[in-house]
N, C-alpha and C positions, 0 to 999 in steps of 0.2 A: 504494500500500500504506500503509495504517495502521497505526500500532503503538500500544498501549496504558498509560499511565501507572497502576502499580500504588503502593499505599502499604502497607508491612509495619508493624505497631505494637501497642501495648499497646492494648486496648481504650478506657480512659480518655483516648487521645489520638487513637484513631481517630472520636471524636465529634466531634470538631472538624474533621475532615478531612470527616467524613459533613456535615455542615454547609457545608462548601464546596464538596461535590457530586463528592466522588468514596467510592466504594465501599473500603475499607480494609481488608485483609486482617488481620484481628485477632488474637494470638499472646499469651498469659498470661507467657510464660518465654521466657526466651533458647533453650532446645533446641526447645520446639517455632516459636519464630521462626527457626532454623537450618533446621528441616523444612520449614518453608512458603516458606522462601528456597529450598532445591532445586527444588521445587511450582515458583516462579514460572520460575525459571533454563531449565526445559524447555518452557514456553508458549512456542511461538512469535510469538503475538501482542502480547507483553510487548516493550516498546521501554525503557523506565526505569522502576526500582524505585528509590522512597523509603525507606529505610530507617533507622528510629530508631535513634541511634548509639548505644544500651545494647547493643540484639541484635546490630549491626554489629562492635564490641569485642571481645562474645562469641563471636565466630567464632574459629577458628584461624586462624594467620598464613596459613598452607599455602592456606588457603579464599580470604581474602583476595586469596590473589595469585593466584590461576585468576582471581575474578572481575575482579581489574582486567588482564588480558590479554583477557579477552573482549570482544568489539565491541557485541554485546547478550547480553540487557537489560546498557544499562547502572545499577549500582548506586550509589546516592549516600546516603551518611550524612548525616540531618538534625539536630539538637539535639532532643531531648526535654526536657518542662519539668524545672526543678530550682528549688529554694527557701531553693537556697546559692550563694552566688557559685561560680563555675567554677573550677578551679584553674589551669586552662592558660588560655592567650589564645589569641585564634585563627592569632595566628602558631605555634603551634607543631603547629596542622594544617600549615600550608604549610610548617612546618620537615621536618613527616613527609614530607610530599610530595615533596618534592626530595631526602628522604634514600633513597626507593624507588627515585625516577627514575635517578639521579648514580652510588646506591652508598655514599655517607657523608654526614653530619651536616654541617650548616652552622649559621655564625651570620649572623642579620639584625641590622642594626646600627637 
């Protein structure tokens, strides 16, 4: 069995992906990138979605934690481009991360 590598994105970043030879399911807004995330979540042949971390934010928490309890697709937030530094570092995804896992906040030293 094969499963299918989907990409969810703003059009202006799904060129690049189209460029690298895959098909990018292209979403103007955060709500209709939430509807096209449902779309994908019911394909059964969807194994992992890419998902631009603007739309992925835009979810509710609630959303959020169904999809990371499901086994597929799984859903992964990528960075879309920005033309300002970032404010967080990327420890403070892994800081989220182990605060979902654990149940409370930690610090990395």
């Amino acid at each position: 069995m094969s499963l299918a590598l989907r990409v969810l994105c703003r059009p202006e970043v799904g060129t690049g992906f189209s460029l690298a030879g895959l098909a990018p399911v292209d979403a103007s807004s955060d709500e209709s990138g939430a509807a096209a995330l449902r779309e994908l979540m019911t394909d059964k042949e969807t194994g992992v979605v890419l998902v631009q971390d603007s739309m992925y934010d835009a979810l509710p928490e609630d959303v959020r934690r169904q999809l990371g309890r499901r086994p597929l697709p799984l859903v992964v937030p990528f960075p879309g481009p920005i033309w300002t530094r970032r404010p967080e570092a990327a420890e403070s995804y892994i800081i989220e991360l182990l605060r979902q896992v654990i149940g409370y906040r930690v610090r990395l030293k």
